[in-house]
N, C-alpha and C positions, 0 to 999 in steps of 0.2 A: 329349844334354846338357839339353834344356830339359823333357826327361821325368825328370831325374835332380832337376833345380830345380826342380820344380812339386812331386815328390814328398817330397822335403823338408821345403819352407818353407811345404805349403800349399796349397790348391785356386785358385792363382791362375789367374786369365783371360790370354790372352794379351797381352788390352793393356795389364793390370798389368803382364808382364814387357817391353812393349814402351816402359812408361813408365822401369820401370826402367834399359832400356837407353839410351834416350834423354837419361834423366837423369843417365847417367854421363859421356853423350858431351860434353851440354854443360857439366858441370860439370867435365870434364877439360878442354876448352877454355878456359874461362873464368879455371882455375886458370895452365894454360899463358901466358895471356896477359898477365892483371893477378897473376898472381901468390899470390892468394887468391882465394874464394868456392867454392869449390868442395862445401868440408863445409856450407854453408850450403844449398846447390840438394839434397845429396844428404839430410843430414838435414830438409828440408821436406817433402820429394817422398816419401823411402822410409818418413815417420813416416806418411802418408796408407795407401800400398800397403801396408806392413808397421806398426810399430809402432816407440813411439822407441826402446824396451830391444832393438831391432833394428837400427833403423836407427842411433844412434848410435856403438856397435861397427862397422858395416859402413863410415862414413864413414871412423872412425879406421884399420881395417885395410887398407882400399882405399886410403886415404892415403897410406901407408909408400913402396911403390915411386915414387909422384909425385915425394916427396918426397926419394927417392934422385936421381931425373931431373935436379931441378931445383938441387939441392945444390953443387955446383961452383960455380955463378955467386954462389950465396949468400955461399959462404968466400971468394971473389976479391973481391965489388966492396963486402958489406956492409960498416957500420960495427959493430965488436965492440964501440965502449963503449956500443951502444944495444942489440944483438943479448943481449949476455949476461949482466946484469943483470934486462932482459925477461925471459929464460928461466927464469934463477934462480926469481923471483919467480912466475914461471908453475906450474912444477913443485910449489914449497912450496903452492900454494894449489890446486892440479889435485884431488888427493883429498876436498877440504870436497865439490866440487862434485860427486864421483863418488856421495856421499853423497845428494846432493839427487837425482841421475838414478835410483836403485833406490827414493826414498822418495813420491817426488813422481806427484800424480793423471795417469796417462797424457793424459789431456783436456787438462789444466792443461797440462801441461809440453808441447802442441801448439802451445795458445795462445799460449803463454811465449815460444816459441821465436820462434813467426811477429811478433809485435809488438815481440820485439826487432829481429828484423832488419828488420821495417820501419824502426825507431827509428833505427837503423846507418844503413840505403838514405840514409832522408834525412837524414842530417849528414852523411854525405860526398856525398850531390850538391849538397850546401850549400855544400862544401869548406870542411865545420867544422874547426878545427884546436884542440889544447887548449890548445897554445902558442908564443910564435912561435921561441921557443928552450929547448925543453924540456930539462928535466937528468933528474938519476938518481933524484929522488924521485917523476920523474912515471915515468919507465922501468920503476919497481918496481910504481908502482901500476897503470899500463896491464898490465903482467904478471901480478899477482896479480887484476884484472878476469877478464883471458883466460882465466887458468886455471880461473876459477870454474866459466866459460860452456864451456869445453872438457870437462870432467870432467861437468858437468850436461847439455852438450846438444851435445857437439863443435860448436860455432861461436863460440870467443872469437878469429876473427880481428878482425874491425874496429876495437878498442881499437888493437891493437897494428898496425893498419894505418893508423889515423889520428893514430897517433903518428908513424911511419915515414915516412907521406907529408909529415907538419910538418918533418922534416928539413932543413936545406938540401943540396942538390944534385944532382946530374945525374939524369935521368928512370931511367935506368941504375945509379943508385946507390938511387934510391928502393925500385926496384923489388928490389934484391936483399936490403935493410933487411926490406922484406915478406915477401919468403920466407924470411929466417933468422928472424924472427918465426913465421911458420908453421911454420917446418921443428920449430921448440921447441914450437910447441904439439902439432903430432901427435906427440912425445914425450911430452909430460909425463903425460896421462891414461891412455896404455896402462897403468902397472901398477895403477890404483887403478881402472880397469875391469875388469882380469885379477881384481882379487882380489875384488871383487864377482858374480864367475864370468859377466858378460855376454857374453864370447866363446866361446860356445855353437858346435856342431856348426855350426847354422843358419847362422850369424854366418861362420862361417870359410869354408863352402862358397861363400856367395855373393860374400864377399869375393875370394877365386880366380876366379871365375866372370866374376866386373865387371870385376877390374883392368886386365885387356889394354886393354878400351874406351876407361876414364877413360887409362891410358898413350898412349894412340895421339892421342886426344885432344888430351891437352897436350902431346904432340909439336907438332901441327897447329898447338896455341896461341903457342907459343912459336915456331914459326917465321912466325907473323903479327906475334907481338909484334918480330923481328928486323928484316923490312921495314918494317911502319907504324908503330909506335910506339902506344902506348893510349891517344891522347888521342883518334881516332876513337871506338873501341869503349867506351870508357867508359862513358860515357852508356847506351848498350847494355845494357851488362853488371849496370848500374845497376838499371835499367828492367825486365829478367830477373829479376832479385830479386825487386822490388818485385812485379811480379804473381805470383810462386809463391809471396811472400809473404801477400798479398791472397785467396788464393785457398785458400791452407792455412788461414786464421784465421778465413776463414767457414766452411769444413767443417767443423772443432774446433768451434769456436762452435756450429753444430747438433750434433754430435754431443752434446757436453756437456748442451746444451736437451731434450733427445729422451731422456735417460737417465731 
């Protein structure tokens, strides 16, 4: 198997594929647990090992079964007048951004990535909220956000997860707001990726290849999330980010310099 992966995608070292793996594990956990980040760790991590016209197809297709997983709880406990007007708005704006991913300087759109999501880290360890009772004009524009960053760099969760979590109610209800929020966004970009032909041989192999990990993963997360609840690991998970944040936008940052 890992001579069928190497030959493929590449004269990778082992530890690249060992990053890879690792970085499924925990980004399937993380997903299991809070409910998003997940495309966040995966497109950081695999734009360094691989590249982003790689790595962000491989986030979106590795996605999909997560996103079967966790789908039940979504329909049960979300709220639909926030879940689907988000999505609406996600979908219409997912292709601008698909545009920016095939157009845009590989370096840049490293850095892009990494200093967003530091931006996201800290306003939600802030527990920035937009509003203390957001309605449908902010729904649409948190969705048409996401879909940008989705279509551009698979990671327009945080908009729509710091909408979700302004909510009012139960930690259980928050949480399933988040995921029908995620569940639309690894929807919306798959066809305006497709038609930009980024799901390549490459792309599909390793997507197969990853998914059982990131599945098994957010199993493990989500049966943490059932006993302890995420106001332990939060911070954690937080913190996760933030340094493979940190860590991705100094490497971009020379790479770009060095060119």
């Amino acid at each position: 198997m890992l001579d069928s992966f190497v030959a493929i995608i590449g004269p990778l070292s082992y530890i690249q594929i060992g990053l890879i793996i690792g970085t499924m594990v925990l980004a399937g956990f993380v997903r299991g647990f809070v409910g998003f980040g997940s495309s966040l760790i995966i497109v950081m991590v695999l734009s360094l090992v691989l590249e982003p016209l790689l790595a962000v197809p491989i986030a979106m297709l590795s996605g999909l079964p997560v996103m079967v997983q966790l789908l039940p709880n979504a329909i049960r406990y979300s709220e639909k007048a926030f879940v689907v007007p988000y999505g609406i708005a996600a979908f219409a704006a997912a292709p601008f951004g698909a545009i920016v991913l095939v157009s845009l300087d590989v370096a840049v759109m490293k850095m892009t990535i990494s200093v967003f999501v530091l931006v996201m880290v800290a306003l939600m360890y802030g527990n920035w909220r937009p509003a203390k009772n957001p309605g449908l004009w902010v729904f649409l524009g948190a969705g048409a956000i996401s879909g940008l960053l989705q279509g551009a760099a698979a990671v327009g969760g945080p908009p729509g997860v710091a909408v979700a979590l302004s909510r009012p109610g139960t930690p259980q209800q928050q949480r399933a707001n988040v995921i029908g929020a995620v569940t639309a966004l690894s929807m919306c970009a798959l066809l305006p990726v497709w038609y930009h032909g980024l799901f390549t041989r490459e792309v599909i192999f390793i997507s197969i290849a990853v998914t059982p990990i990131g599945m098994a993963a957010t199993w493990v997360g989500a049966r943490f999330f059932s006993r302890q609840g995420h106001r332990h690991f939060r911070n954690g998970a937080l913190a996760a980010l933030a340094v493979i944040g940190l860590i991705t936008l100094t490497i971009s940052i020379r790479e770009f310099l060095i060119r």
